[in-house]
C-alpha positions in Angstrom: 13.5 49.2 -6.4 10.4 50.1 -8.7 11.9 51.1 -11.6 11.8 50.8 -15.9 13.8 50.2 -17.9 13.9 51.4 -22.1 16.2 50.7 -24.6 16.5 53.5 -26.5 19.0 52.8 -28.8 22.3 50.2 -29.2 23.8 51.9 -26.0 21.3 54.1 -24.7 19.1 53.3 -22.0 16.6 55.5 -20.1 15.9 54.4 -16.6 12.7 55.6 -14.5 12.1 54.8 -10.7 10.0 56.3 -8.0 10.2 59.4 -6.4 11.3 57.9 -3.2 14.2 55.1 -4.9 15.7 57.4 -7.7 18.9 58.5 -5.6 18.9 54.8 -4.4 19.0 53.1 -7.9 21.5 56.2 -9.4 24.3 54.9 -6.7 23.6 51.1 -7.4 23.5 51.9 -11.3 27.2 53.9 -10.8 28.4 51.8 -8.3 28.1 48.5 -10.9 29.6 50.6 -13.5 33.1 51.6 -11.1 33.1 47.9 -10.5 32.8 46.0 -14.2 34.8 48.7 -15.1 32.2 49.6 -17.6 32.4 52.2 -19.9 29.2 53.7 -19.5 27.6 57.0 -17.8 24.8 57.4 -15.7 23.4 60.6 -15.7 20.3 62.0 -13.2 18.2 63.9 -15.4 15.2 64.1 -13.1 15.4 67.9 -13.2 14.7 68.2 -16.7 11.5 65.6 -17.3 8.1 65.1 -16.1 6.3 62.0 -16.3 2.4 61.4 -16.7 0.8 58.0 -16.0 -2.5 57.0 -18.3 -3.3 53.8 -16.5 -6.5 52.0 -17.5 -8.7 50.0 -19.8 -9.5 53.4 -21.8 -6.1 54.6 -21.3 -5.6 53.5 -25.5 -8.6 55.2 -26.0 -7.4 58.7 -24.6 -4.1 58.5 -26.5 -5.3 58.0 -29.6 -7.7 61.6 -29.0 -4.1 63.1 -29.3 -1.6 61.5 -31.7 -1.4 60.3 -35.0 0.5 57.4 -33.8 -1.0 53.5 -34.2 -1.4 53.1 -30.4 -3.2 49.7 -30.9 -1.6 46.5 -29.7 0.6 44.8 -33.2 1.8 48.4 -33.7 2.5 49.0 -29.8 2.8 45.9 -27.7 3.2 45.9 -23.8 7.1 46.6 -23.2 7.3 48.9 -26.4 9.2 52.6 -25.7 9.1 54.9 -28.4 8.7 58.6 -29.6 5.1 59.7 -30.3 3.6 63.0 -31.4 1.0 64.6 -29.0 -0.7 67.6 -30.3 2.9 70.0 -31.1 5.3 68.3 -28.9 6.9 64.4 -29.0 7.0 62.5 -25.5 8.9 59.2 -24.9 5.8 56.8 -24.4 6.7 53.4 -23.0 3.7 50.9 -22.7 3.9 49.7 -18.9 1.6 49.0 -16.4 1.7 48.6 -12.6 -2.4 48.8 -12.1 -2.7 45.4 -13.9 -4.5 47.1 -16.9 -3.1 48.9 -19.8 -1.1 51.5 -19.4 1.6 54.7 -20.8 4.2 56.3 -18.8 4.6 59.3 -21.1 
């Protein structure tokens, strides 16, 4: 399945797939918790967020118009997840790309 992946913390993970796979990878994610016997909960909170792509070589260039947050590569490298500022409200912003050039899933 097309999906990410972001550590959020020790034991917190936030997982994102497609549209068209999220039921898929929300029974595959609790059926490997029943069976390691894991204690862990997977939660479908799908309902309750909204995500925006910025794909593209000016994509850095656009986020920076509206946070105060170093979006440049040493203070944000590819893989990074974290909490940023944008305009009044915070967003989750996880550097990713699927295009082959940079990219934010916010």
């Amino acid at each position: 399945a097309d999906l990410t992946v972001a550590k959020l913390g020790e034991d917190k993970f936030f997982v994102v797939a497609t549209d068209t796979m999220h039921r898929h990878v929300e029974a595959m994610i609790k059926k490997r918790i029943r069976s390691q016997n894991a204690f862990a909960i997977c939660t479908d909170v799908s309902g309750a967020f909204a995500q925006i792509n910025i794909q593209g070589p000016r994509a850095r260039e656009l986020l920076a118009k509206v946070t105060s947050v170093d979006m440049g590569n040493e203070a944000f490298p590819f893989r990074t997840a974290k909490d940023i500022d944008i305009g009044y409200s915070r967003a989750l912003c996880v550097r990713i790309t699927y295009v082959g050039e940079l990219g934010y899933e916010l």
